[in-house]
C-alpha positions in Angstrom: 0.0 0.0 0.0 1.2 3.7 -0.8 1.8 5.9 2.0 0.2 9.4 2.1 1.9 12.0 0.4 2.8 15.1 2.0 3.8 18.4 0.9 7.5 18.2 2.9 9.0 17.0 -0.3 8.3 17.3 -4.7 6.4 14.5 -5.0 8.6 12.9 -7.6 11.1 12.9 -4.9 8.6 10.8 -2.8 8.0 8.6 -5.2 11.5 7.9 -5.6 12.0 7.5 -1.7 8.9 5.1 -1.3 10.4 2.8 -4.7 13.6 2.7 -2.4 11.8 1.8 0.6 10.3 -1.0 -1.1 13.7 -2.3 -2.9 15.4 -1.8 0.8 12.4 -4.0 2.1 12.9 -6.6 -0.1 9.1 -6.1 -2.0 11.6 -6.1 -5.3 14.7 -8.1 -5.8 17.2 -7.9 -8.0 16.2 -7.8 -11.7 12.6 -8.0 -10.8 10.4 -5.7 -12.7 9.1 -2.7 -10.6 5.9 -0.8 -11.3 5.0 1.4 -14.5 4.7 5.0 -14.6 0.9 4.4 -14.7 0.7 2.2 -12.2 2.8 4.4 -9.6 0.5 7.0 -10.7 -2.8 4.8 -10.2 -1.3 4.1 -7.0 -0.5 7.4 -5.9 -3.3 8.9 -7.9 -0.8 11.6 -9.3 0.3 12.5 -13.1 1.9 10.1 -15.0 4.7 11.8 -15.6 5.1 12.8 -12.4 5.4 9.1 -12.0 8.2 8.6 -14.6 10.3 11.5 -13.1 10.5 9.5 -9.8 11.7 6.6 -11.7 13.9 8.2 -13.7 16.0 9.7 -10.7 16.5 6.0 -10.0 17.3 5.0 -13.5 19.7 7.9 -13.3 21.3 6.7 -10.1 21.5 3.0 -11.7 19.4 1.5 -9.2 17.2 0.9 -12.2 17.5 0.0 -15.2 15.2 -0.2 -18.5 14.6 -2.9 -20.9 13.3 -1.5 -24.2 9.8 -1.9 -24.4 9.4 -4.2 -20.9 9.8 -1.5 -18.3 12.2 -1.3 -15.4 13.7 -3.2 -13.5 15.6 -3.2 -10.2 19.3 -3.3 -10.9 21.8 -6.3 -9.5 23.4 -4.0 -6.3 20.3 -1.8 -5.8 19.8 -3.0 -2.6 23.3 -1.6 -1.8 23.0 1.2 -3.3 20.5 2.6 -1.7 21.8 1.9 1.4 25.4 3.3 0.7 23.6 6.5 -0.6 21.3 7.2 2.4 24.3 6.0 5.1 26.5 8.7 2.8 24.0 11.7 2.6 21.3 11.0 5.2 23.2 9.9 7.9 26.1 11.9 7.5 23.5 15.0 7.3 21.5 13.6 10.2 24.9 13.0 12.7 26.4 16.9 11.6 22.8 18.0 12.9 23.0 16.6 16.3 26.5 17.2 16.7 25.5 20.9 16.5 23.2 20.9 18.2 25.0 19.5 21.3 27.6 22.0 21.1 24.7 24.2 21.5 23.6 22.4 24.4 26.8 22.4 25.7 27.0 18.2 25.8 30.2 16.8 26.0 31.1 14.3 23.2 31.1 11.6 26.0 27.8 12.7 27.0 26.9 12.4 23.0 28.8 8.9 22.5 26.9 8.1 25.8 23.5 8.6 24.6 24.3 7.0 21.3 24.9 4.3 23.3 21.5 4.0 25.2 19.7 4.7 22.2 21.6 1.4 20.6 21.8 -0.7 23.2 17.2 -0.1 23.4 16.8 -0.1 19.6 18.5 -3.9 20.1 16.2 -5.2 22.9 13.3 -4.6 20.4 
């Protein structure tokens, strides 16, 4: 099921995000046809080629790839990737963010590496 969009981000963008999601999930595997422009855009009830802009940021990236008249389909490392992309520009983006913001807050970099920590060490128990 397609989650609701929101206005945070384009919605091509989303759509490119939520494709991920699903590779990163495992809904697609490697070489395994993913949906059509007009079926993302059923889906999402959004434009068509709205739709093919998503996917073509991830044929772009190589995560996808086409097949002349057959579509695209998820490419043999996609799953990798994605997830050496988001650990290279999310998380990197996400850690700078927190970092400053405990120098604002005046927490020492124990204190950080400490709550780090914590936060692990109760993401693992679940």
């Amino acid at each position: 099921m397609a989650p609701i969009l929101d206005g945070s981000k384009p919605i091509y963008i989303q759509i490119s995000e939520w494709l991920e999601n699903e590779i990163l999930n495992g809904h697609f595997a490697n070489d395994e046809k993913i949906y059509s422009q007009y079926q993302l855009a059923d889906l999402f009830n959004i434009n068509p080629a709205t739709a093919a802009k998503g996917l073509n940021i991830l044929a772009d990236e190589q995560i996808l790839y086409k097949k002349r008249g057959l579509g695209m389909f998820v490419a043999k490392n996609a799953k990798e990737m994605i997830m050496t992309k988001r650990k290279n520009e999310t998380l990197t983006r996400l850690v700078q963010e927190i970092v400053l913001e405990a120098k604002r807050l005046q927490v020492s970099k124990q204190e950080l590496i400490e709550m780090i920590k914590a936060v692990r060490l109760e993401g693992d128990l679940e």
